[in-house]
Every structure is written in structure tokens, then in C-alpha cells.
C-alpha positions in Angstrom: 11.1 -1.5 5.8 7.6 -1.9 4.8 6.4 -5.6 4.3 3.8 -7.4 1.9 3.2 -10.8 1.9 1.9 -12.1 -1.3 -0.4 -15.3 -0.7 -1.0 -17.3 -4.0 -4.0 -19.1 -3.3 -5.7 -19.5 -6.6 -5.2 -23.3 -7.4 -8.4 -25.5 -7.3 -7.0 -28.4 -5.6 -7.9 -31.4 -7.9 -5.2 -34.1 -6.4 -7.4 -33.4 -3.0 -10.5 -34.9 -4.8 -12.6 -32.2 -3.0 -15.2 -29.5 -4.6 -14.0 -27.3 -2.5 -10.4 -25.8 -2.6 -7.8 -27.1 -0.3 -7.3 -23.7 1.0 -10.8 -23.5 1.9 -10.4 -27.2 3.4 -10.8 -27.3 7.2 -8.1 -28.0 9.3 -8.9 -28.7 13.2 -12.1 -26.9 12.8 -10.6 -23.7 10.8 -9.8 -23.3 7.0 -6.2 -23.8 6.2 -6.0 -20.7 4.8 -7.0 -19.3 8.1 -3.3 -20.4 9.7 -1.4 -18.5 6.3 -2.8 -16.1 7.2 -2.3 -15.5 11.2 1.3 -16.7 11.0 2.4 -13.8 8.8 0.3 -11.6 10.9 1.7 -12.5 14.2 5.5 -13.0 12.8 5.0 -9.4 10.7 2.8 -7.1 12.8 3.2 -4.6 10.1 3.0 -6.4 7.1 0.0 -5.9 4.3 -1.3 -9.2 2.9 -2.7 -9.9 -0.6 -4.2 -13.3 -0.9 -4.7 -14.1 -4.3 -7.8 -16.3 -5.2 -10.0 -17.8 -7.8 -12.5 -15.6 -9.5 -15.3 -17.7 -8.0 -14.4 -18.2 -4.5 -13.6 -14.8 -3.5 -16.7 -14.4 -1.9 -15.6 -17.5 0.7 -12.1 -15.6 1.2 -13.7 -12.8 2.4 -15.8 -14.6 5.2 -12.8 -16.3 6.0 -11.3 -12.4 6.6 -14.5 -11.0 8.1 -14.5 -13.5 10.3 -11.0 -14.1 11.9 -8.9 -10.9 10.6 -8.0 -7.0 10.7 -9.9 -6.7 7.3 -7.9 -3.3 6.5 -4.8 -5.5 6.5 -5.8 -8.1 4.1 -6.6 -7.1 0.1 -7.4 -9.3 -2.1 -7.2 -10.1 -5.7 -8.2 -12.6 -8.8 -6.0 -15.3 -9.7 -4.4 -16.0 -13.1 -3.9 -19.0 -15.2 -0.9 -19.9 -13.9 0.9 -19.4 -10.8 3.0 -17.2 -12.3 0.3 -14.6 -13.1 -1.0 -14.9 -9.9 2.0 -13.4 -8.4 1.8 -10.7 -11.2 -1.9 -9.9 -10.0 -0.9 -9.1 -6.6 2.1 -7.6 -6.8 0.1 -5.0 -8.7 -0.5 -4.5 -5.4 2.3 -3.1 -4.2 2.4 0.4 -3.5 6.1 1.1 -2.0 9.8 -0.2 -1.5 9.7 -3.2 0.3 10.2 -7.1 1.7 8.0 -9.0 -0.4 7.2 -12.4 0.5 5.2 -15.1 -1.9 3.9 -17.9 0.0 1.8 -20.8 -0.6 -1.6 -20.4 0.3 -1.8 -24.3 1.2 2.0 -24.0 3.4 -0.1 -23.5 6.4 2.7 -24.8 8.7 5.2 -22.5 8.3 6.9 -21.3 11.3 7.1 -17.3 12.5 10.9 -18.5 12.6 11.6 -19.4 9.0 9.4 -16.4 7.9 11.8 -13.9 10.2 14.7 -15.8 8.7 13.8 -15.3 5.4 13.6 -11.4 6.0 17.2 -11.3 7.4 18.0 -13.2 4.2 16.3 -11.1 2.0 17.4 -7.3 3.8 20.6 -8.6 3.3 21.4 -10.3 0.3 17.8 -9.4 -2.0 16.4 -12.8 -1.9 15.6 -15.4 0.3 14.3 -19.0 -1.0 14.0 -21.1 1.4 14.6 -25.1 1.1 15.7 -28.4 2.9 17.8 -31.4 1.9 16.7 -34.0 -0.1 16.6 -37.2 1.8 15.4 -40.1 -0.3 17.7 -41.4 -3.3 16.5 -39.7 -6.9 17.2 -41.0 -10.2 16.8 -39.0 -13.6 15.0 -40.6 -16.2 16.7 -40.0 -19.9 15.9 -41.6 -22.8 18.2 -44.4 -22.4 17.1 -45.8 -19.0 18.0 -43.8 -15.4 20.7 -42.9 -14.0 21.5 -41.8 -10.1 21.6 -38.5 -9.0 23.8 -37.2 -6.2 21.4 -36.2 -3.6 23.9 -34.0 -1.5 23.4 -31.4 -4.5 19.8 -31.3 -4.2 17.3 -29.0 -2.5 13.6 -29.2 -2.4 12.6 -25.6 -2.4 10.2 -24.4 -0.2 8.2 -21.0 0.3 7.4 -18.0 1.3 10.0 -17.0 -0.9 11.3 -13.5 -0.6 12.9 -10.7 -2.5 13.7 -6.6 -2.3 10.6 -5.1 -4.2 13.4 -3.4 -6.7 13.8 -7.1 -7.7 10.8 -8.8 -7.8 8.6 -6.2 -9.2 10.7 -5.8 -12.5 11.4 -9.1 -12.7 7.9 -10.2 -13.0 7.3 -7.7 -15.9 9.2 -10.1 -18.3 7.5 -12.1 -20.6 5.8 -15.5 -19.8 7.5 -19.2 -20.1 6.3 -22.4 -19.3 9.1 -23.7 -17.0 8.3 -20.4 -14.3 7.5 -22.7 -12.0 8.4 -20.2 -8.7 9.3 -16.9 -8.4 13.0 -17.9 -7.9 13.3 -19.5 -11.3 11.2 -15.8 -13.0 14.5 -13.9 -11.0 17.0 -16.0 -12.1 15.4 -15.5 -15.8 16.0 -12.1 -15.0 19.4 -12.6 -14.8 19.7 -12.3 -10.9 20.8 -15.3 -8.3 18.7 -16.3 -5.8 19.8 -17.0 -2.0 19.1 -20.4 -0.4 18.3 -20.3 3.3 17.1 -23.4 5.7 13.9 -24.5 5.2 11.7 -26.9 7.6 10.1 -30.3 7.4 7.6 -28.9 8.9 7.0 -26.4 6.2 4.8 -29.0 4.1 2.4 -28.6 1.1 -1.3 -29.7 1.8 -1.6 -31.7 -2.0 -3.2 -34.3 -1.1 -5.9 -35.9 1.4 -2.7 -37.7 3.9 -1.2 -34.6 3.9 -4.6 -32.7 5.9 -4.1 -35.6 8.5 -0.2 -35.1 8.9 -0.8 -31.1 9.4 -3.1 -32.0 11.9 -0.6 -34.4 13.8 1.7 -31.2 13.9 -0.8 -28.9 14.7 -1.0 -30.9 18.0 2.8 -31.0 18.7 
């Protein structure tokens, strides 16, 4: 089945403390969108990407794909005001039945692996969201204090998050809300369930400047 991998880089990276995006941010002497990218390209030698950027630095995204890629793989297209309508501008996009992954631009780490394992997922069962155990003890603040939360029920989701096209596409044609934080919560709004599958440590978010110098650390094994 055909394959499109929608990349939502559109954010502007303020927690980095940089002018520049953090997808534009170098990473051992390449742009950290530049490994996105080449991972779904190796792992889905079919696939079409859409990479999804801010009005203003599209420009940048296209050197970035002149310079290392296949351009006639790679479309891309303006980002929205929220994440949310990001992913609506590029699954617009989308011109067949399909896989369709949404994945972090700034998830630069993500494995050929977890991507091929969230295809099995998502042939399978429709969906595919992949996430890892929570580790570190969490407490939920109410308005009476805190109180402990079992951690064995948590997962910390991860991306590229993946769905059948008959799915995703209608399900992103409902109506806005504020708590669409990922595209597994605008499904489930739908009226759908999502399927977990395992995600990796390694599969970080670069957010902030400590996070650059840890990629790099497993960038070099």
C-alpha cells in the first residue's frame, strides 16, 4: 500500500532560545530536519513526504531538500496555528488510500525499526501510536494538594504516529478543540481507538538546548 509520511515541522522553537527553528538547528554538521527526513526515506523507499513548515522559513526547507534529497519525493506545505492544522494542511496532500504517518519534525532519532513497526501496527489494526513506559514517579495536582499516580498505567506517547488514510483523513475534518494535542487524541474524538505499540528512548524530542547535546551523544553510538 502506498505510503505518506506527514512531517509537522511548523513550530518556532522558543524553549530552544534560538532565532532559528530547532528543525533548522544543526546537528553534527547537518539540520535536524535533515535526519527526519532520510530515516523515512531509507526505512520507506516508496513513501511521499510532506514536511509541513512555517510560512517564513520555507524558503530554508527547500535548500535543505535541494541539497540532500530526491526533490520529487518531498512536497511541502504552510503550517497552521496549531499543530493540529498543520496536520490538516498536509494531509490535503494526500492523493490515494494509504499508511499515513505524522511525525515530529524535531524526533530526528527515530529508528527505521519503530517506523516499520508502526506500519505492521497500522496495516493491521488502523492505527499505530507509538509510546514507552513511564519511569519516574508522577503525582496529579488537584485543587486540594497532590495525589500519587500509578505509573504502571502510564505511557508517554511518542511519534510518527500512524493510521489507514480511511481513518485519518475523516477524522481530521471534524471541528477544532483545544485539548487536540496529537493526532491520536483528534481519532479517538472521532469515536475510534487508537493502538499502542513500543516506542524507544531513543525516540526523543529536541525541546530544548541539552536535548541537541544528548542526540548528538546517540548519533555517535
Amino acid at each position: 500500500m502506498q505510503t505518506y509520511v506527514v512531517i509537522v515541522a511548523g513550530g518556532a522553537g522558543k524553549r530552544m532560545g534560538s532565532v532559528l527553528p530547532k528543525q533548522f538547528l544543526l546537528l553534527k554538521n547537518k539540520p535536524v530536519l535533515y535526519y527526519t527526513i532520510d530515516v523515512f526515506l531509507k526505512a520507506l523507499p516508496d513513501c511521499k513526504v510532506i514536511v509541513v513548515l512555517p510560512e517564513e522559513h520555507l524558503e530554508l526547507g527547500k535548500e535543505i531538500i535541494d541539497g540532500f534529497f530526491d526533490a520529487e519525493r518531498i512536497q511541502l506545505t504552510v503550517g497552521g496555528e496549531t499543530r493540529f492544522h498543520s496536520v490538516q494542511n498536509g494531509l490535503k496532500l494526500v492523493e490515494e488510500e494509504s499508511i499515513i504517518f505524522v511525525h515530529d519534525g524535531v524526533r530526528c532519532l527515530v529508528s527505521e525499526e519503530l517506523i516499520q513497526r508502526c506500519y505492521a501496527a497500522a496495516l493491521e489494526t488502523g492505527s499505530a501510536i507509538p509510546a514507552i513506559e513511564c519511569r519516574d514517579s508522577v503525582r496529579m495536582v488537584t485543587e486540594e494538594g497532590n495525589d500519587p499516580v500509578d505509573r504502571s498505567k502510564l505511557r508517554l506517547v511518542q511519534t510518527p504516529q500512524t493510521f489507514h488514510s480511511k481513518i485519518l483523513l475523516p477524522a481530521f475534518a471534524i471541528d477544532y478543540k483545544a485539548w487536540f494535542t496529537d493526532e491520536a487524541n483528534v481519532v479517538e474524538a472521532f469515536g475510534l481507538k487508537v493502538t499502542l505499540v513500543q516506542g524507544e528512548d531513543t525516540n526523543i524530542k529536541i525541546t530544548n538546548p541539552i536535548d541537541l547535546v544528548i542526540a548528538e551523544k546517540i548519533l555517535e553510538g
